[in-house]
mmCIF file of the protein (N, C-alpha, C, O) and its ligand, coordinates in Angstrom:
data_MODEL
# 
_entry.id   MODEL 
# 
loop_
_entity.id 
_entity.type 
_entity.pdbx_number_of_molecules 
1 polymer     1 
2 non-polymer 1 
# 
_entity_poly.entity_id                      1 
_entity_poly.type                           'polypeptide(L)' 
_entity_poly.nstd_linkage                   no 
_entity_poly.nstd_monomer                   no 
_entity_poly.pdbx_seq_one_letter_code       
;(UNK)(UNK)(UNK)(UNK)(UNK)(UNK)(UNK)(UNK)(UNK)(UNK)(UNK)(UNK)(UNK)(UNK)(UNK)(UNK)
(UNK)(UNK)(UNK)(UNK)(UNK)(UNK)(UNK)(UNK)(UNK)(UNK)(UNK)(UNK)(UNK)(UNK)(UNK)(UNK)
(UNK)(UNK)(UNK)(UNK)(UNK)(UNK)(UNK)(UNK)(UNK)(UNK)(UNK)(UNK)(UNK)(UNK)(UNK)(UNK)
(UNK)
;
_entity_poly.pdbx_seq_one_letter_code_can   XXXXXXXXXXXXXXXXXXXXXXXXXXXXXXXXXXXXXXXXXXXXXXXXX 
_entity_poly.pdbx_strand_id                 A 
# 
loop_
_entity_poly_seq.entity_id 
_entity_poly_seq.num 
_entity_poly_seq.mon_id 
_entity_poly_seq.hetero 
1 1  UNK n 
1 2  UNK n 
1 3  UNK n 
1 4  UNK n 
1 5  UNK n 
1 6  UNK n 
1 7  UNK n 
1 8  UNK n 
1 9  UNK n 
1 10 UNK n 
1 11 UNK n 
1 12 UNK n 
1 13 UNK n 
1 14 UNK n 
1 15 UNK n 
1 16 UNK n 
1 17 UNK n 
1 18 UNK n 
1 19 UNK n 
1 20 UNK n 
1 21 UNK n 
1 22 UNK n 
1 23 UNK n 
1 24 UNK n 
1 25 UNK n 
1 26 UNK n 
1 27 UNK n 
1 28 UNK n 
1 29 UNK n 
1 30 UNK n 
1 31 UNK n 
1 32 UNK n 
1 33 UNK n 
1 34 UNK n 
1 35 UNK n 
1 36 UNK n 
1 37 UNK n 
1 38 UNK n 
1 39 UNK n 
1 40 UNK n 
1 41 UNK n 
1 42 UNK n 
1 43 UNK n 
1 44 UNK n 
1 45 UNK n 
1 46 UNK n 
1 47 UNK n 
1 48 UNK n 
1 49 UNK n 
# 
loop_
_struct_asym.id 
_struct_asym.entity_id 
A 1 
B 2 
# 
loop_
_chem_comp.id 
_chem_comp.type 
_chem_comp.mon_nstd_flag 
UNK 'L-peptide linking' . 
ZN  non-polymer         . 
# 
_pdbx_entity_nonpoly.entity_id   2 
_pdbx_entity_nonpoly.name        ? 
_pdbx_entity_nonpoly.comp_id     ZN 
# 
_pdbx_nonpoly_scheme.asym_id         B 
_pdbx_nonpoly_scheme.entity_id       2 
_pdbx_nonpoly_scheme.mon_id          ZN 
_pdbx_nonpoly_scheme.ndb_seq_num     1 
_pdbx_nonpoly_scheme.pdb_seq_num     101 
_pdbx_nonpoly_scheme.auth_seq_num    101 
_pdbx_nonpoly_scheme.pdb_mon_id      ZN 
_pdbx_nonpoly_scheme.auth_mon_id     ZN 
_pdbx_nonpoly_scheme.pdb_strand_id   A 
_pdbx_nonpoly_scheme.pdb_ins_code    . 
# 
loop_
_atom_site.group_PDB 
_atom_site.id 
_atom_site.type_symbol 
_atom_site.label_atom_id 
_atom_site.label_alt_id 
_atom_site.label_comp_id 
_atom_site.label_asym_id 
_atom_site.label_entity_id 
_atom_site.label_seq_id 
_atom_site.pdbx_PDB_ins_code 
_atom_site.Cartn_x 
_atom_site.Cartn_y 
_atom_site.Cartn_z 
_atom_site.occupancy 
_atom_site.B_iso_or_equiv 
_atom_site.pdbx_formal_charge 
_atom_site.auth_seq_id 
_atom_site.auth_comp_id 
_atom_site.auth_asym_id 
_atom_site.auth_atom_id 
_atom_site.pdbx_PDB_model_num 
ATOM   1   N  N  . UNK A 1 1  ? 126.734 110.401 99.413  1.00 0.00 ? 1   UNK A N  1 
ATOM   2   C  CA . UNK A 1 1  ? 125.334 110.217 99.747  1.00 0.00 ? 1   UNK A CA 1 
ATOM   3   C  C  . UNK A 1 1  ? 125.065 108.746 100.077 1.00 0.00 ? 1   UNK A C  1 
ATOM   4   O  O  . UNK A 1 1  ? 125.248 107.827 99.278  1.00 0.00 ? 1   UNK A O  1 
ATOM   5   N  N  . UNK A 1 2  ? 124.560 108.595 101.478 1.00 0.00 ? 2   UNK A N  1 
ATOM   6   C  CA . UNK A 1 2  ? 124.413 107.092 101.778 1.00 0.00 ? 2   UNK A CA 1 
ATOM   7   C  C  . UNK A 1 2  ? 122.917 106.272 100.443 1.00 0.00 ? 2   UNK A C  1 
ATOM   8   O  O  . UNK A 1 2  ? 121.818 106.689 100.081 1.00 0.00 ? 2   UNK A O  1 
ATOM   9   N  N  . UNK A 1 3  ? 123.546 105.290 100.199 1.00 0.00 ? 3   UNK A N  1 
ATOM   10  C  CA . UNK A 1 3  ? 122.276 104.557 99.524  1.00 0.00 ? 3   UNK A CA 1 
ATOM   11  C  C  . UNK A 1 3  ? 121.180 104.086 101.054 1.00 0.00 ? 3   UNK A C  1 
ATOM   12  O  O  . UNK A 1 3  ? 121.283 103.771 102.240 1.00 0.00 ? 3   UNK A O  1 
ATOM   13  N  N  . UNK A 1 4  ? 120.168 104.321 99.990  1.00 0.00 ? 4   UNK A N  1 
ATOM   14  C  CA . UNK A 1 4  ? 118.768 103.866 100.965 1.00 0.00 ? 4   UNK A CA 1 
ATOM   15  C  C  . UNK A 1 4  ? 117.970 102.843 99.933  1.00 0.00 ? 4   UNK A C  1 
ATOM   16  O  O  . UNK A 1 4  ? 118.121 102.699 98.719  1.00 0.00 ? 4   UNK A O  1 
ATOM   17  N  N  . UNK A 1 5  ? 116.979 102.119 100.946 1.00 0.00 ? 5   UNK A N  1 
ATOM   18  C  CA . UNK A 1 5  ? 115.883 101.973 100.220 1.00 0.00 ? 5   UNK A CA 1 
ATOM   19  C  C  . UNK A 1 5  ? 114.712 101.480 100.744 1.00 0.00 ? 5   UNK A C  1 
ATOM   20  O  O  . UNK A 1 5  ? 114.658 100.761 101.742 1.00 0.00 ? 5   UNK A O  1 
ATOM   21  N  N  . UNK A 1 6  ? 113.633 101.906 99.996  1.00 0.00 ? 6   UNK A N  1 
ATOM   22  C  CA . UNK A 1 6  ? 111.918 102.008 100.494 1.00 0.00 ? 6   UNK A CA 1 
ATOM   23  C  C  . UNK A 1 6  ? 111.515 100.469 100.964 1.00 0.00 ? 6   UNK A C  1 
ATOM   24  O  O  . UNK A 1 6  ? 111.809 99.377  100.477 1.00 0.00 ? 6   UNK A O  1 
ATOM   25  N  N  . UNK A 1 7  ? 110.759 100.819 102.056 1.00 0.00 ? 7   UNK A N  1 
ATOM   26  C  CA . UNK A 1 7  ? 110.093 99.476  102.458 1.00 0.00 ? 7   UNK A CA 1 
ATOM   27  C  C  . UNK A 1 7  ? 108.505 99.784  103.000 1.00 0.00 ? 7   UNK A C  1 
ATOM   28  O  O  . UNK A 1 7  ? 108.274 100.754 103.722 1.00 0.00 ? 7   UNK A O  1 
ATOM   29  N  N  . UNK A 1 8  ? 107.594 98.975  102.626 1.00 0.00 ? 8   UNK A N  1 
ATOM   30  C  CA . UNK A 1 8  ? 106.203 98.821  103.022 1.00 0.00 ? 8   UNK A CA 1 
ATOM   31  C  C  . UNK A 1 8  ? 106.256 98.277  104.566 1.00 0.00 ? 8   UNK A C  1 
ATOM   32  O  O  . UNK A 1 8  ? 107.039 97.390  104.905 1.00 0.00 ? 8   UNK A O  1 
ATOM   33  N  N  . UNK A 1 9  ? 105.603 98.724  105.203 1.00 0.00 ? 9   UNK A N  1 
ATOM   34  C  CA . UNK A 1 9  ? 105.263 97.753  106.636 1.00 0.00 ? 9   UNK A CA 1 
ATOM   35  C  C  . UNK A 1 9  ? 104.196 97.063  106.114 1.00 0.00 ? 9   UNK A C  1 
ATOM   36  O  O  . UNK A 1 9  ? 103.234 97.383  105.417 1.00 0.00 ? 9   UNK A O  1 
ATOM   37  N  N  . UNK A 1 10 ? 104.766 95.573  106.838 1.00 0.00 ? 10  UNK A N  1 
ATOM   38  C  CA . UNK A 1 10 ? 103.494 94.445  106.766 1.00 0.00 ? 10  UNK A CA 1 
ATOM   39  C  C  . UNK A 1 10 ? 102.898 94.939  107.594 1.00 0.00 ? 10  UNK A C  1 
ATOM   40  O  O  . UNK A 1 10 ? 102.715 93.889  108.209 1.00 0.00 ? 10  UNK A O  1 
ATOM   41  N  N  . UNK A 1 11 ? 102.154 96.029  108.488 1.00 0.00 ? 11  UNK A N  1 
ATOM   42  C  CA . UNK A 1 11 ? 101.389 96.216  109.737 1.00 0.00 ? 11  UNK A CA 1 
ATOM   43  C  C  . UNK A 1 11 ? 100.740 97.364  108.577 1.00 0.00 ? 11  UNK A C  1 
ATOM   44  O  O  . UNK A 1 11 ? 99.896  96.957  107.778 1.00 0.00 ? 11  UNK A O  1 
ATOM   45  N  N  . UNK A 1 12 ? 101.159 98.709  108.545 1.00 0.00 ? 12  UNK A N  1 
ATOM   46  C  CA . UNK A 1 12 ? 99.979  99.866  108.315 1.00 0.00 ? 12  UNK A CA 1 
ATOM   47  C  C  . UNK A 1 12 ? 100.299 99.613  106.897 1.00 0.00 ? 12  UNK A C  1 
ATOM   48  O  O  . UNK A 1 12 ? 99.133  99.600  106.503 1.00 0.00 ? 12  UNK A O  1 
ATOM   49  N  N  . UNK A 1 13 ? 100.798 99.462  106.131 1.00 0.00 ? 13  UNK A N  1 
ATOM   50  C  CA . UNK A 1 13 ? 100.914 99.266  104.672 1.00 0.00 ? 13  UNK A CA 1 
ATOM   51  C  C  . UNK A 1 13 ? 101.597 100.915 104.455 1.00 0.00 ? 13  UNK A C  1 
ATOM   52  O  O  . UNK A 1 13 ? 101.430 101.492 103.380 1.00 0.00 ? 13  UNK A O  1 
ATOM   53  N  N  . UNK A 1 14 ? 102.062 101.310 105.146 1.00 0.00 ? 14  UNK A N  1 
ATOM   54  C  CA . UNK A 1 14 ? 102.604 102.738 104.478 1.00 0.00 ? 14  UNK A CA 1 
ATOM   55  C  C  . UNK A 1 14 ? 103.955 102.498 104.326 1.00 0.00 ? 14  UNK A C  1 
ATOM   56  O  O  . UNK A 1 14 ? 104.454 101.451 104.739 1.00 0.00 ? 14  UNK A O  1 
ATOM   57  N  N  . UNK A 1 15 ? 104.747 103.554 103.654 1.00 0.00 ? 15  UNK A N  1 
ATOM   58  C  CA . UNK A 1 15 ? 106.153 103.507 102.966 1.00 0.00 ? 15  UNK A CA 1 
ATOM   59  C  C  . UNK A 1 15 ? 107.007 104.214 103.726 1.00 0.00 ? 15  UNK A C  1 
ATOM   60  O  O  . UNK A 1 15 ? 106.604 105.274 104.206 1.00 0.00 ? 15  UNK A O  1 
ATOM   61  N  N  . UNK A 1 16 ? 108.123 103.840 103.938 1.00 0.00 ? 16  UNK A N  1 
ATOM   62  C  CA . UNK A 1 16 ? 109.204 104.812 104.650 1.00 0.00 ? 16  UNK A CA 1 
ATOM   63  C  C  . UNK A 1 16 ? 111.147 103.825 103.953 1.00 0.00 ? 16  UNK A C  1 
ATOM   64  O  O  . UNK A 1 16 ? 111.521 102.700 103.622 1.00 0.00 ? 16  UNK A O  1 
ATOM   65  N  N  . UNK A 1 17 ? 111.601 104.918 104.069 1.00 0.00 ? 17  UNK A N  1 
ATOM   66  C  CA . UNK A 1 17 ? 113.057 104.757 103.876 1.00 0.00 ? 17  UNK A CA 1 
ATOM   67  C  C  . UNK A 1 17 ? 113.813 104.158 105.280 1.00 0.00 ? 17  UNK A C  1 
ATOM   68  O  O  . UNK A 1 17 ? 113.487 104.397 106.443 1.00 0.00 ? 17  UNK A O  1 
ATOM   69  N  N  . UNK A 1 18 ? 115.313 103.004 104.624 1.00 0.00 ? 18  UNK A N  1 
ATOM   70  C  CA . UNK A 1 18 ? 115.810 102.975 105.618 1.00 0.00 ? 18  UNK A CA 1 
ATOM   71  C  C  . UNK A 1 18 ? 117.990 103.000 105.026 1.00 0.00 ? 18  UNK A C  1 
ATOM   72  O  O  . UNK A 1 18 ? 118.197 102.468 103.935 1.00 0.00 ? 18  UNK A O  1 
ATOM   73  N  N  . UNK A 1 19 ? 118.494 103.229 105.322 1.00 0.00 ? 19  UNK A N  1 
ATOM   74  C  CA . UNK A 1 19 ? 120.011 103.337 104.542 1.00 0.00 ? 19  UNK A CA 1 
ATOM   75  C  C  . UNK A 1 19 ? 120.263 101.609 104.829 1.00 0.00 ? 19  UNK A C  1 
ATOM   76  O  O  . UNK A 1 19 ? 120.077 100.775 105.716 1.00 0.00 ? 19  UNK A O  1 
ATOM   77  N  N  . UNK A 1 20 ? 120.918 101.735 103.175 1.00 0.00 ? 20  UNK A N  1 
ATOM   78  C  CA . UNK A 1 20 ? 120.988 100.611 103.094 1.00 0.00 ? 20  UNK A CA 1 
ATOM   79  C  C  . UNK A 1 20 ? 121.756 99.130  104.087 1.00 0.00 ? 20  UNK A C  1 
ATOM   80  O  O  . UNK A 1 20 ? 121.441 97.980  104.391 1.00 0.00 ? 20  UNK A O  1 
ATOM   81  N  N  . UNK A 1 21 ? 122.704 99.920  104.257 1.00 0.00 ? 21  UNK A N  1 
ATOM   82  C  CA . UNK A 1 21 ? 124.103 99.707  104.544 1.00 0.00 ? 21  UNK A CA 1 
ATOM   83  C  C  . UNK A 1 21 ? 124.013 99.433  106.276 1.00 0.00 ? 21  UNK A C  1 
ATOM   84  O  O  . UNK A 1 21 ? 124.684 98.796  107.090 1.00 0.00 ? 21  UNK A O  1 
ATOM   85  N  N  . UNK A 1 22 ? 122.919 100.204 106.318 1.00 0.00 ? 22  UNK A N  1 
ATOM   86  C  CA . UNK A 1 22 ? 122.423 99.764  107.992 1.00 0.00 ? 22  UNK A CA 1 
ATOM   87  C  C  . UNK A 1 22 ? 121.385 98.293  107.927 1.00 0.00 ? 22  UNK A C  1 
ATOM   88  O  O  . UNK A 1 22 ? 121.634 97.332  108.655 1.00 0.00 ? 22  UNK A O  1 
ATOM   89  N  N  . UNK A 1 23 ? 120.330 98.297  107.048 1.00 0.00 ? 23  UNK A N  1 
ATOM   90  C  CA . UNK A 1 23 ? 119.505 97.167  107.156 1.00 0.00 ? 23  UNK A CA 1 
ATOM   91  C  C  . UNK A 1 23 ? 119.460 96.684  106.901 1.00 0.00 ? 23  UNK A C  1 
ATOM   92  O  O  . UNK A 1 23 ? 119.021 95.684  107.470 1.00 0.00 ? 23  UNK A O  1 
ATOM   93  N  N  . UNK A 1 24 ? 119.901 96.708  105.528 1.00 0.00 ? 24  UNK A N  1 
ATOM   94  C  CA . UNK A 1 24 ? 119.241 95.424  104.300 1.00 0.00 ? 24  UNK A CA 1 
ATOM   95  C  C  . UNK A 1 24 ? 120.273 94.985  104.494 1.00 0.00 ? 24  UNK A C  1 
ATOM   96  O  O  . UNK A 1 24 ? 121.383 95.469  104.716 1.00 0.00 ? 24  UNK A O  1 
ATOM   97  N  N  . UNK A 1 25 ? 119.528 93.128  104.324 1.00 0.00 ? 25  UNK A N  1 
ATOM   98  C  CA . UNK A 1 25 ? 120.494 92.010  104.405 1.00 0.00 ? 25  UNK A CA 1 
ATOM   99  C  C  . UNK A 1 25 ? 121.339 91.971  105.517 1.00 0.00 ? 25  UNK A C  1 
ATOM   100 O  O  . UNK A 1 25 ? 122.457 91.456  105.502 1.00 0.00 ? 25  UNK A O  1 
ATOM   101 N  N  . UNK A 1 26 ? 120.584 92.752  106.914 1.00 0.00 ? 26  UNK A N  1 
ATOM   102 C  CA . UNK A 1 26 ? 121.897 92.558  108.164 1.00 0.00 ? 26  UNK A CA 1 
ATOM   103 C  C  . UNK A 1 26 ? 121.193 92.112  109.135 1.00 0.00 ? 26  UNK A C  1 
ATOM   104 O  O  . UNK A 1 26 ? 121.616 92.401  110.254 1.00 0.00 ? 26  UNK A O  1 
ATOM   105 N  N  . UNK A 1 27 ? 120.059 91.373  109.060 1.00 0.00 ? 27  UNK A N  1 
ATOM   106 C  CA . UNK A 1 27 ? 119.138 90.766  109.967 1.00 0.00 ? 27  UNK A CA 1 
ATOM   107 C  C  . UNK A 1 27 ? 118.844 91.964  111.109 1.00 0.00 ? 27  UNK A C  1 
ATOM   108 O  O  . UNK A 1 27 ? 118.747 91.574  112.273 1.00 0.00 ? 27  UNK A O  1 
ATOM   109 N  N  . UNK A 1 28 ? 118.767 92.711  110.970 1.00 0.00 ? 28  UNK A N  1 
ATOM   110 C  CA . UNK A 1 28 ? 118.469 94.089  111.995 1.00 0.00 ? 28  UNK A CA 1 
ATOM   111 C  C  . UNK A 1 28 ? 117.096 94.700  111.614 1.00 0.00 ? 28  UNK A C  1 
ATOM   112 O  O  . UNK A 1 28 ? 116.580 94.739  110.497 1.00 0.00 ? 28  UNK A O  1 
ATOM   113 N  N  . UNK A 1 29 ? 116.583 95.207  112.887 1.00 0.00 ? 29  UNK A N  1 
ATOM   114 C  CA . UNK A 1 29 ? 114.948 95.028  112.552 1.00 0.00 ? 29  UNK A CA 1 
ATOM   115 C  C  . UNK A 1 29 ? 114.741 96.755  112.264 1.00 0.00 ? 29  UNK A C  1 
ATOM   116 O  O  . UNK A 1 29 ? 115.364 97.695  112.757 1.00 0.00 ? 29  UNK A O  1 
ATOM   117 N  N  . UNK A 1 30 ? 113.888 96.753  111.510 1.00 0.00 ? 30  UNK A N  1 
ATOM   118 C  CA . UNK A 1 30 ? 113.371 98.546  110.654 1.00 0.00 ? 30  UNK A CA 1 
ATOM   119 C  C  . UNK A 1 30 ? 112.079 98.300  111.580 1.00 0.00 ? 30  UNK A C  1 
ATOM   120 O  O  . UNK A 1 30 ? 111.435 97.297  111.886 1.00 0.00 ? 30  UNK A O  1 
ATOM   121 N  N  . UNK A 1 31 ? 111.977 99.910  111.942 1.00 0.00 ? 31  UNK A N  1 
ATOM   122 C  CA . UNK A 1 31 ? 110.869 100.420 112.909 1.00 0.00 ? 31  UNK A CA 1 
ATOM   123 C  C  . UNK A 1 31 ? 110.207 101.487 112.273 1.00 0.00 ? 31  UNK A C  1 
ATOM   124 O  O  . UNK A 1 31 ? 110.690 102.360 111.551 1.00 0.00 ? 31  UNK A O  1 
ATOM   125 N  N  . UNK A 1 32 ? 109.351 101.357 112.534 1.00 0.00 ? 32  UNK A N  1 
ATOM   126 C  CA . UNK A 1 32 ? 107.735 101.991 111.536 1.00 0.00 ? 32  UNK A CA 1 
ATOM   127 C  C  . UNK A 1 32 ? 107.665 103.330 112.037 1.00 0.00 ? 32  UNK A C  1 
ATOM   128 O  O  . UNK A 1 32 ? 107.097 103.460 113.120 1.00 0.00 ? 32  UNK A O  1 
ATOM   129 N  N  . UNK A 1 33 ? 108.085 104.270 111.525 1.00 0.00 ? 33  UNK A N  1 
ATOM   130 C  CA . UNK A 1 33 ? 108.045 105.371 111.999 1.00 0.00 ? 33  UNK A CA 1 
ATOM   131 C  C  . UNK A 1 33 ? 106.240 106.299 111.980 1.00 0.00 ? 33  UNK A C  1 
ATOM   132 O  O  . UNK A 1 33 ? 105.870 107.440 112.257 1.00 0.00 ? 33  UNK A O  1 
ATOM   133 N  N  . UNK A 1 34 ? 105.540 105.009 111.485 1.00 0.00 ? 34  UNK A N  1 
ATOM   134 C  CA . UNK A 1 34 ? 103.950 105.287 111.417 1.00 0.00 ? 34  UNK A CA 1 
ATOM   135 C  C  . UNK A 1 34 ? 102.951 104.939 112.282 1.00 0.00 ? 34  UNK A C  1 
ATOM   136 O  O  . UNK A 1 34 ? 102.021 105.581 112.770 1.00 0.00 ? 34  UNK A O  1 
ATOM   137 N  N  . UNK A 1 35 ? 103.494 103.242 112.430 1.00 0.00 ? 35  UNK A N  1 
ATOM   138 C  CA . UNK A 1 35 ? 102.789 102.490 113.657 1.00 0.00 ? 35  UNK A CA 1 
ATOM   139 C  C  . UNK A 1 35 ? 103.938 102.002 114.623 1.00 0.00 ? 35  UNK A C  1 
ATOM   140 O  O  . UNK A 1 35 ? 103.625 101.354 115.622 1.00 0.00 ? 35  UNK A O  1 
ATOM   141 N  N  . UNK A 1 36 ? 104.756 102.184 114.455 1.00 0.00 ? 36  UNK A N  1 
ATOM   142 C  CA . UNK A 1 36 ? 105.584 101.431 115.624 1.00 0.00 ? 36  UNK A CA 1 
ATOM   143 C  C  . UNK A 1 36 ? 106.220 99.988  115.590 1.00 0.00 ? 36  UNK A C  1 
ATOM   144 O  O  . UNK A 1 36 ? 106.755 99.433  116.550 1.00 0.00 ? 36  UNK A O  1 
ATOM   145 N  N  . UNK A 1 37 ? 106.051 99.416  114.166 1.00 0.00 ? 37  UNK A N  1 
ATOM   146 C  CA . UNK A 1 37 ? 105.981 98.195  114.222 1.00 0.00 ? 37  UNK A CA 1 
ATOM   147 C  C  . UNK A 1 37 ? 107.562 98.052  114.003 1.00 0.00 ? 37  UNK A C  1 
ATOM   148 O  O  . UNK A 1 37 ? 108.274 98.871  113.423 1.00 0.00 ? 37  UNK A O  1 
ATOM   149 N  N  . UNK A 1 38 ? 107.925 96.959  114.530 1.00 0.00 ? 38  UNK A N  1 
ATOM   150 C  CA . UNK A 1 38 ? 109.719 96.505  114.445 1.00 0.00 ? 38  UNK A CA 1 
ATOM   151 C  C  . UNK A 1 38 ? 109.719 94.909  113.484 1.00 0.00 ? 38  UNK A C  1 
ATOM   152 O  O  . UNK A 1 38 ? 109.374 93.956  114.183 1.00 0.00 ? 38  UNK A O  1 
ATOM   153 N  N  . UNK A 1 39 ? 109.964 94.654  112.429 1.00 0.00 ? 39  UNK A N  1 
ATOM   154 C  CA . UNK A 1 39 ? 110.154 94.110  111.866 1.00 0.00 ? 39  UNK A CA 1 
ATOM   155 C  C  . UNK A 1 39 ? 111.220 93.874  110.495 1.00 0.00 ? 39  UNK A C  1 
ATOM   156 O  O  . UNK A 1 39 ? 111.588 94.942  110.005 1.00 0.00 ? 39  UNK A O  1 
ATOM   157 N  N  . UNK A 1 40 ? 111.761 92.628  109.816 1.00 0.00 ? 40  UNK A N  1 
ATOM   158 C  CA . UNK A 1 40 ? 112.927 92.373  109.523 1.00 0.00 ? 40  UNK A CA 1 
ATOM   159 C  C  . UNK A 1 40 ? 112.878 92.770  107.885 1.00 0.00 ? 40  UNK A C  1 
ATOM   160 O  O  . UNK A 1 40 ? 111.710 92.894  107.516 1.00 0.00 ? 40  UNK A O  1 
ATOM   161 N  N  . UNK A 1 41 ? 113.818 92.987  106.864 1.00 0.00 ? 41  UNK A N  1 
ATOM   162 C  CA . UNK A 1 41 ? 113.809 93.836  105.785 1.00 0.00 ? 41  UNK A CA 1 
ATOM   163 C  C  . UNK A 1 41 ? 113.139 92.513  105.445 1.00 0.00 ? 41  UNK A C  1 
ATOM   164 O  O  . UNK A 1 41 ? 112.061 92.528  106.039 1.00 0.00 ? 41  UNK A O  1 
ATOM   165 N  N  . UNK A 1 42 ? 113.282 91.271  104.705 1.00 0.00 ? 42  UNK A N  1 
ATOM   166 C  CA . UNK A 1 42 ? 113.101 89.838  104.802 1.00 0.00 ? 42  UNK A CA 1 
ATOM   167 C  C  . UNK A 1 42 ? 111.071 90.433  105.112 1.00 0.00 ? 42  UNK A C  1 
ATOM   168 O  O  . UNK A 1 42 ? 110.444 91.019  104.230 1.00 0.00 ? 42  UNK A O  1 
ATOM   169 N  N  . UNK A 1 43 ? 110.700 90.219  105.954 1.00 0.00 ? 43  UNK A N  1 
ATOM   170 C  CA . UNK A 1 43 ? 109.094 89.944  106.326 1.00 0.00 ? 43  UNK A CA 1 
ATOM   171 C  C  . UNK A 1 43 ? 108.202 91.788  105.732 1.00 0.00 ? 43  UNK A C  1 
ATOM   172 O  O  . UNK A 1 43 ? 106.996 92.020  105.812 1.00 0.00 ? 43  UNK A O  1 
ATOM   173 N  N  . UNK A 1 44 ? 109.173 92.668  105.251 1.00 0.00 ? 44  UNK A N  1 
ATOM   174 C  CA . UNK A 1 44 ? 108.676 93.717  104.481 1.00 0.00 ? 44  UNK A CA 1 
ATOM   175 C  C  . UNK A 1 44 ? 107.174 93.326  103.240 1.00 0.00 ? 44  UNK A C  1 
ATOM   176 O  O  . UNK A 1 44 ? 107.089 92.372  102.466 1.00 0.00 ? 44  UNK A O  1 
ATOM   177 N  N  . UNK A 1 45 ? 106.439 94.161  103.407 1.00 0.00 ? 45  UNK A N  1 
ATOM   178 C  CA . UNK A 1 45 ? 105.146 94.054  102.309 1.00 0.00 ? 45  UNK A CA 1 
ATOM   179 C  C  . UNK A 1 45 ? 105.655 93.820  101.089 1.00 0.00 ? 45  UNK A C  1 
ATOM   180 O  O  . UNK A 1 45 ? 105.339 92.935  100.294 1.00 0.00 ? 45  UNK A O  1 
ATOM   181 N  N  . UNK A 1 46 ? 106.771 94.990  100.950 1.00 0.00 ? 46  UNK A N  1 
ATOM   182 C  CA . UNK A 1 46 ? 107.458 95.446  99.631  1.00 0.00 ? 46  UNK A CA 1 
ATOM   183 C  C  . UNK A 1 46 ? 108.929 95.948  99.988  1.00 0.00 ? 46  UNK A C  1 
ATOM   184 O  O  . UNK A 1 46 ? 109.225 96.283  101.135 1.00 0.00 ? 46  UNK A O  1 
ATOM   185 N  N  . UNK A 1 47 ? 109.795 95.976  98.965  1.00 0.00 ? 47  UNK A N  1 
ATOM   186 C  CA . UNK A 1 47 ? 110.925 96.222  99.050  1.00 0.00 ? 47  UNK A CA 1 
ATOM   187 C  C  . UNK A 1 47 ? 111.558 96.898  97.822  1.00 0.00 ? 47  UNK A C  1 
ATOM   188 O  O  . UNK A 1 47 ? 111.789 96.202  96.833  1.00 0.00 ? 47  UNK A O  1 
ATOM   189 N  N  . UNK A 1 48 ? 111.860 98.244  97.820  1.00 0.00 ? 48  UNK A N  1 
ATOM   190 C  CA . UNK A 1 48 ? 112.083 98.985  96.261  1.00 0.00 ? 48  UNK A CA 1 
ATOM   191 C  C  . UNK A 1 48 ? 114.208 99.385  96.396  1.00 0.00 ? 48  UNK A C  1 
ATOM   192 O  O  . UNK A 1 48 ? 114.283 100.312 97.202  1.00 0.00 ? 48  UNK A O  1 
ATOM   193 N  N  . UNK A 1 49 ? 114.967 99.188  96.145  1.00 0.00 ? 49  UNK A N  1 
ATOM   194 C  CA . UNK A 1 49 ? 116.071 99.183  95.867  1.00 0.00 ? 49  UNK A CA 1 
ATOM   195 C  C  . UNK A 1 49 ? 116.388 100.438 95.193  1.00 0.00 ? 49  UNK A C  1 
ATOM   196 O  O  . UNK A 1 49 ? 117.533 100.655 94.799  1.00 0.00 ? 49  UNK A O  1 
HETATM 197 ZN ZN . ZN  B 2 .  ? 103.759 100.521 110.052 1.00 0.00 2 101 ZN  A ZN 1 
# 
């Protein structure tokens, strides 16, 4: 089972998952599957592990 973990968008404030191993800590940008927004794990509202 791949590890994931939860992130807030600084744009709509809602929550969504991303695998870990793809984002976190790889300077690669997570896309808001709510608003659209593309931004870095780093500039996240929140970040749950
Ligand atoms: Zn968003």
């Amino acid at each position: 089972m791949a590890r994931i973990f939860w992130v807030k968008c600084p744009h709509c404030h809602k929550r969504f998952y991303a695998a870990t191993v793809d984002f976190r800590h790889k300077g690669r940008k997570l896309w808001c599957p709510f608003c659209g927004a593309e931004f870095l794990d780093d500039e996240a509202e929140e970040i749950t592990e």
